[in-house]
Backbone as XML, in Angstrom:
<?xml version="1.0"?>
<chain id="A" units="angstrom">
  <residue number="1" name="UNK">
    <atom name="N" x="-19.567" y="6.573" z="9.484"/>
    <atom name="CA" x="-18.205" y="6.127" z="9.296"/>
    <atom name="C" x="-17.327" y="7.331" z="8.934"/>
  </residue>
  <residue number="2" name="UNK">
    <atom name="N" x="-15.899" y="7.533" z="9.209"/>
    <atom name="CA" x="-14.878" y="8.387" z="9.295"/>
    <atom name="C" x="-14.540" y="8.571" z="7.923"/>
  </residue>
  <residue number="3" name="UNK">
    <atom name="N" x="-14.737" y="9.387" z="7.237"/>
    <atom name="CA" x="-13.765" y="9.314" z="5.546"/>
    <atom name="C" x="-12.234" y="10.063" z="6.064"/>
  </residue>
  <residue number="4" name="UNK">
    <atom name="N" x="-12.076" y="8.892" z="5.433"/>
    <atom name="CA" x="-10.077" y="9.234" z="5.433"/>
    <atom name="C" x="-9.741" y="10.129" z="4.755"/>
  </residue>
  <residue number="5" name="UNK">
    <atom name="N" x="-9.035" y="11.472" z="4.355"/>
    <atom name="CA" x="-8.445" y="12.015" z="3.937"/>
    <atom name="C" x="-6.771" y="11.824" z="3.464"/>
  </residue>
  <residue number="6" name="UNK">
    <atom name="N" x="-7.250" y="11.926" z="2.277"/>
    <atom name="CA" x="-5.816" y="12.117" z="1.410"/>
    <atom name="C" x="-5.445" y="12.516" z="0.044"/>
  </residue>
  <residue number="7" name="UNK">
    <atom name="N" x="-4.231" y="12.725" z="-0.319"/>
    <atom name="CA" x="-4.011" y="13.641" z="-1.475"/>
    <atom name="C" x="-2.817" y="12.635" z="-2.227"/>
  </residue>
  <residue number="8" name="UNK">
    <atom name="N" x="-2.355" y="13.417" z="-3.314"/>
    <atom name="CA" x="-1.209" y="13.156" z="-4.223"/>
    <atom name="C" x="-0.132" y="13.510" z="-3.206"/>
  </residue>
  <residue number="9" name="UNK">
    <atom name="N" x="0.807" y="11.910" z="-3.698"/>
    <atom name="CA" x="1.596" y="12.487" z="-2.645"/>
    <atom name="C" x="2.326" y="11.957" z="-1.228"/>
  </residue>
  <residue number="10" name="UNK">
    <atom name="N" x="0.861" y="11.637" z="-0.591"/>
    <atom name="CA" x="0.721" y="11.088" z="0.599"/>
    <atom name="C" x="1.323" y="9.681" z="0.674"/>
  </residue>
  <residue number="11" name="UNK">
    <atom name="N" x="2.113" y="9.576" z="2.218"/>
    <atom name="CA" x="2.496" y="8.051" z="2.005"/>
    <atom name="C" x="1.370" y="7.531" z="3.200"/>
  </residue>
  <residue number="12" name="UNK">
    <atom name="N" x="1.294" y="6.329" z="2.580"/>
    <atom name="CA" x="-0.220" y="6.080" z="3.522"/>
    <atom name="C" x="0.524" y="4.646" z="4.507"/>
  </residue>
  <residue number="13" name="UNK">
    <atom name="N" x="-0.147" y="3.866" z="4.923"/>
    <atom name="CA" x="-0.012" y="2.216" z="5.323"/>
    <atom name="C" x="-1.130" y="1.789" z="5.158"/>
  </residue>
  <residue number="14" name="UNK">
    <atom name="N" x="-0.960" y="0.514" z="4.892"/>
    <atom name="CA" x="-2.070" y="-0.426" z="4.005"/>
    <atom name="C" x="-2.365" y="-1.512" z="5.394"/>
  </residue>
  <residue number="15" name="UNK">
    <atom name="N" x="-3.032" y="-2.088" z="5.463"/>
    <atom name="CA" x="-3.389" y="-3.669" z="6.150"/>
    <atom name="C" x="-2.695" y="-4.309" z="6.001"/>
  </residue>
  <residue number="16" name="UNK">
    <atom name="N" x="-2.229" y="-4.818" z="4.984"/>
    <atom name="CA" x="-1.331" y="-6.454" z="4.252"/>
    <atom name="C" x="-0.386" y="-5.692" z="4.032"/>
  </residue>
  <residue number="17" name="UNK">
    <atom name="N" x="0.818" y="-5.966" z="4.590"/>
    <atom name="CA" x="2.257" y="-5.887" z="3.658"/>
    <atom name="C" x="1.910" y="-6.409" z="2.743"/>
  </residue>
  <residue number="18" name="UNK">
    <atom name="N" x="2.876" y="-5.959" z="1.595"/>
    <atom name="CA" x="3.276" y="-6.075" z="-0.492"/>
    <atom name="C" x="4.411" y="-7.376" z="-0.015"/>
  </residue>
  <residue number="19" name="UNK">
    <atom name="N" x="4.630" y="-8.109" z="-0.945"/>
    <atom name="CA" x="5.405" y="-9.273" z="-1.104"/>
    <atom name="C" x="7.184" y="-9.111" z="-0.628"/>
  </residue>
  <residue number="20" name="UNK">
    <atom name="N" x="6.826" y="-7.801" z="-0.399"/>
    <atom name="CA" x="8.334" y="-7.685" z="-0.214"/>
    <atom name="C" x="8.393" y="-6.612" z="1.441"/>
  </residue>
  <residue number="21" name="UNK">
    <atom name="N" x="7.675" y="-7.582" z="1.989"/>
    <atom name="CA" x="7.415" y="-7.384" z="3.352"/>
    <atom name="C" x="7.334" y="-5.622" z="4.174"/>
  </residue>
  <residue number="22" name="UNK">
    <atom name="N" x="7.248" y="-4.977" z="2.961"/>
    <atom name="CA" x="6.679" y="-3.519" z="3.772"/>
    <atom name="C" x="5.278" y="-3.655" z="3.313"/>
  </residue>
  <residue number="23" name="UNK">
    <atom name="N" x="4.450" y="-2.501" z="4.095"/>
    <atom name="CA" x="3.296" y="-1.910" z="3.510"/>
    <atom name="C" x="3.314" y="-0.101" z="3.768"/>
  </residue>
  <residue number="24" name="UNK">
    <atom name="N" x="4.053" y="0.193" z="3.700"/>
    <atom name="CA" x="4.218" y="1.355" z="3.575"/>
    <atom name="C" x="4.145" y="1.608" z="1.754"/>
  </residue>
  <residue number="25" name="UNK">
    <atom name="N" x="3.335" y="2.613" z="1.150"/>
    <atom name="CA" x="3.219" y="3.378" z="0.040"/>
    <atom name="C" x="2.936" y="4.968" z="-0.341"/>
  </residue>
  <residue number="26" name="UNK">
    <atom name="N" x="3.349" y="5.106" z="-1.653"/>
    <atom name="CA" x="2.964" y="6.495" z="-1.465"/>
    <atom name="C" x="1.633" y="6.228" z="-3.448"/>
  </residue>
  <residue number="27" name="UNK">
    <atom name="N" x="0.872" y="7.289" z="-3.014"/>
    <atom name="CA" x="-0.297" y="7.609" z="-4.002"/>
    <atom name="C" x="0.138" y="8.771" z="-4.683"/>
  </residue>
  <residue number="28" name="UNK">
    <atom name="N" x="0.841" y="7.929" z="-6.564"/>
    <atom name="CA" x="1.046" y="8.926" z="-7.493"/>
    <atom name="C" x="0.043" y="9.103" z="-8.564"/>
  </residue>
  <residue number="29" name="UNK">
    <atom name="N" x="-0.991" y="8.651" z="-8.144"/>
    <atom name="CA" x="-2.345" y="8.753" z="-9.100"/>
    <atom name="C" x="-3.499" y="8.896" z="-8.407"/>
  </residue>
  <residue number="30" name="UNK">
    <atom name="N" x="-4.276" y="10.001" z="-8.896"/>
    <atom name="CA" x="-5.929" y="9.719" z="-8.433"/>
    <atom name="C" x="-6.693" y="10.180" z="-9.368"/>
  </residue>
  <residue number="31" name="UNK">
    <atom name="N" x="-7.639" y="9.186" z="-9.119"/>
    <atom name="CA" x="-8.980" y="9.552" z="-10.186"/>
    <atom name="C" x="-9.765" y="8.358" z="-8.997"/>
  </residue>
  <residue number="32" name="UNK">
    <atom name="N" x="-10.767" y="8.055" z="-10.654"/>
    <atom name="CA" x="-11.472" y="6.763" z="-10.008"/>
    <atom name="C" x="-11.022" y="5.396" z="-9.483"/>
  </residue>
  <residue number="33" name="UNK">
    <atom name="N" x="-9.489" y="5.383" z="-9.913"/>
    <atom name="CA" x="-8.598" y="4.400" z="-9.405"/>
    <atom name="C" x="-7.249" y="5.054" z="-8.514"/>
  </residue>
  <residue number="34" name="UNK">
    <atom name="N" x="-6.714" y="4.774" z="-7.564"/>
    <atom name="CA" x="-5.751" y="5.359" z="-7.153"/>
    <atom name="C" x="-4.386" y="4.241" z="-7.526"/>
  </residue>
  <residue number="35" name="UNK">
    <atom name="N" x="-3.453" y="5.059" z="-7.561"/>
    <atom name="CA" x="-2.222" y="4.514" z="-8.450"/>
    <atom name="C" x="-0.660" y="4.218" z="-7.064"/>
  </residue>
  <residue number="36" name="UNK">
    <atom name="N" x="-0.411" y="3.337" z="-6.705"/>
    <atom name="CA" x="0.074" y="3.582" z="-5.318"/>
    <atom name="C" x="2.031" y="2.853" z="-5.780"/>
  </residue>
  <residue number="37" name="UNK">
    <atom name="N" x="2.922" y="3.699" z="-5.586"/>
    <atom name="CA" x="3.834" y="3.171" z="-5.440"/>
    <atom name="C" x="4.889" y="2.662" z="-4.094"/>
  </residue>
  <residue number="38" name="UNK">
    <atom name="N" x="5.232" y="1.197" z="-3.753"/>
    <atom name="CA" x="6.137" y="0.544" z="-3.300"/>
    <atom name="C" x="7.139" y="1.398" z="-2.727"/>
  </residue>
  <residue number="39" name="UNK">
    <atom name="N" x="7.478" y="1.877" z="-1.439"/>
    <atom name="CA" x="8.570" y="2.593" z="-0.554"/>
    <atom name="C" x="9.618" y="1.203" z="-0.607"/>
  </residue>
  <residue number="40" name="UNK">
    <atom name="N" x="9.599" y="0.352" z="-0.873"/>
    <atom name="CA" x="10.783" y="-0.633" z="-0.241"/>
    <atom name="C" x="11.500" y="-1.344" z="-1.643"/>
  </residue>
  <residue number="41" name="UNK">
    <atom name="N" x="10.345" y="-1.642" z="-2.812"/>
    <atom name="CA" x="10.563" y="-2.023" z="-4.060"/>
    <atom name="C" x="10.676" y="-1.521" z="-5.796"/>
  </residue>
  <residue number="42" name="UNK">
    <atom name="N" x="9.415" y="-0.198" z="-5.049"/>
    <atom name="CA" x="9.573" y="0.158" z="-6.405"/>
    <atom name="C" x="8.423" y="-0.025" z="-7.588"/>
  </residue>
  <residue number="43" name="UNK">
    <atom name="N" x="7.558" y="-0.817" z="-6.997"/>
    <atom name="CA" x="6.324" y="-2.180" z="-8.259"/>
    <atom name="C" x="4.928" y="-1.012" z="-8.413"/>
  </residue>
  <residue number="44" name="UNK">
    <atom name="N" x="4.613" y="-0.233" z="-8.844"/>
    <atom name="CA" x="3.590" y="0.546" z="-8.852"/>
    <atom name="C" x="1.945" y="-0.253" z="-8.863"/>
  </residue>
  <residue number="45" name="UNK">
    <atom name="N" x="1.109" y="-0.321" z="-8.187"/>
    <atom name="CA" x="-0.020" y="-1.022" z="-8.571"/>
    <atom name="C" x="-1.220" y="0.394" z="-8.495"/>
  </residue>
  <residue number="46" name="UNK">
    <atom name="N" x="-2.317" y="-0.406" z="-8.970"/>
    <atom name="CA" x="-3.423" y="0.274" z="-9.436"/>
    <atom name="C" x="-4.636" y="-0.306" z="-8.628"/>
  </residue>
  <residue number="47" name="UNK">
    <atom name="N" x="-5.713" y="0.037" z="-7.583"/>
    <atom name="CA" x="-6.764" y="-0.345" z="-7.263"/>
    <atom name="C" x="-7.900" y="1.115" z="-7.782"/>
  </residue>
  <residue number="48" name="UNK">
    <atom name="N" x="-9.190" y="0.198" z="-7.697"/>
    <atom name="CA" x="-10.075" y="1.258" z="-7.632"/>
    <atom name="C" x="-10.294" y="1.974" z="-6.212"/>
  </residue>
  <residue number="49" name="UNK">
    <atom name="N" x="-11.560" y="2.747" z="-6.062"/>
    <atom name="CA" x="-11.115" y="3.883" z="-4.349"/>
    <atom name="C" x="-11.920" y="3.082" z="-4.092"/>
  </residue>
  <residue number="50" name="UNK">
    <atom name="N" x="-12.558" y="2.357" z="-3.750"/>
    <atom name="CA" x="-13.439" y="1.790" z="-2.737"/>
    <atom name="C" x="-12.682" y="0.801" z="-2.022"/>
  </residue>
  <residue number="51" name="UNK">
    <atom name="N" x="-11.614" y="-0.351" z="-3.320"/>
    <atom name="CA" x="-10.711" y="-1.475" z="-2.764"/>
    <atom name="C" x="-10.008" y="-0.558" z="-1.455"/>
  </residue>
  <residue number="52" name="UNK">
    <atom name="N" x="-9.218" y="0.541" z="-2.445"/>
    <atom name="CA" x="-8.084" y="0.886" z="-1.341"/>
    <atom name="C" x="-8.556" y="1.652" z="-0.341"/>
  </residue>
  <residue number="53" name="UNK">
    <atom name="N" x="-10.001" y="2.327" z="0.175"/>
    <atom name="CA" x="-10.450" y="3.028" z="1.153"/>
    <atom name="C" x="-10.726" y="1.436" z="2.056"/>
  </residue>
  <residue number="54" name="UNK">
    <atom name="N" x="-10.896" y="0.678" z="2.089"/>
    <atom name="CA" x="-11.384" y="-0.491" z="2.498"/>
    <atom name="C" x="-9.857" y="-1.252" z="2.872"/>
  </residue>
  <residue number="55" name="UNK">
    <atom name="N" x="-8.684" y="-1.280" z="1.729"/>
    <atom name="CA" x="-7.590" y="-1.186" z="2.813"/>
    <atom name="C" x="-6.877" y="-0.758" z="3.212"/>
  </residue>
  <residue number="56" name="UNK">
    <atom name="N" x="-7.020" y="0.738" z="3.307"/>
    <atom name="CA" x="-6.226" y="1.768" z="3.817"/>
    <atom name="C" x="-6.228" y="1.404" z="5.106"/>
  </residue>
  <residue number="57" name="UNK">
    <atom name="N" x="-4.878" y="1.579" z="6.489"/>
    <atom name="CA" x="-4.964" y="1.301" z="7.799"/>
    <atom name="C" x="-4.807" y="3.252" z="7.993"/>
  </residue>
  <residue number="58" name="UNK">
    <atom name="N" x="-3.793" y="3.889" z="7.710"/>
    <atom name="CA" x="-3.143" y="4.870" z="8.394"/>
    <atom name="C" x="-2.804" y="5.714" z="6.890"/>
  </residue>
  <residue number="59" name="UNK">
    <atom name="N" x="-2.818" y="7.358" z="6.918"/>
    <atom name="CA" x="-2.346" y="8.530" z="6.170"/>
    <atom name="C" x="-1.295" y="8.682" z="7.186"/>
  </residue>
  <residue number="60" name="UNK">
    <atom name="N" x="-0.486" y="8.798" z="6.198"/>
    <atom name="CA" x="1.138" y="9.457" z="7.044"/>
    <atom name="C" x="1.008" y="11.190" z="7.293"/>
  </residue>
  <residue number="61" name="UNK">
    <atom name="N" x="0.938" y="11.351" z="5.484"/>
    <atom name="CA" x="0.640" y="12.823" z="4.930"/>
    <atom name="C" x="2.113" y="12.561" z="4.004"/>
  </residue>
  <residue number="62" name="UNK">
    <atom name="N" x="2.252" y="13.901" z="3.497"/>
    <atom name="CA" x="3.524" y="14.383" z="2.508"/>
    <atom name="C" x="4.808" y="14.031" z="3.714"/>
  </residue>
  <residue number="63" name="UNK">
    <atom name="N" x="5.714" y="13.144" z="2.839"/>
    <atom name="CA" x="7.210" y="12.844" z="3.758"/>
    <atom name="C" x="7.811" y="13.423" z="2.880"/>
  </residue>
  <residue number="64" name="UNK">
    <atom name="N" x="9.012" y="14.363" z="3.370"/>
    <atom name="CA" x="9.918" y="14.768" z="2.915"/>
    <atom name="C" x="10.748" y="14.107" z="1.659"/>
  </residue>
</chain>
């Protein structure tokens, strides 16, 4: 299987749009949990890396 690459920073796309119909995010935390904030809202959430490698779709990389 492919390991995804990514960093602090990065705006990624998820599988499921967030409740407020984007799924576009960007990752302002990493450790053993990655920390992902909302491009459309703002709502910061927290998964561990296995949840979010599992629903990561797409790495953008660093957006301006």
């Amino acid at each position: 299987m492919e390991k995804k690459l990514y960093k602090l920073n990065d705006h990624v796309i998820m599988k499921k749009p967030h409740a407020c119909k984007t799924n576009e995010w960007v990752i302002t935390r990493m450790g053993v949990d990655i920390k992902l904030k909302c491009l459309n809202c703002g709502r910061e959430i927290m998964m561990d890396r296995i949840e979010f490698e599992r629903k990561l779709k797409k790495v953008l990389g660093e957006q301006p």
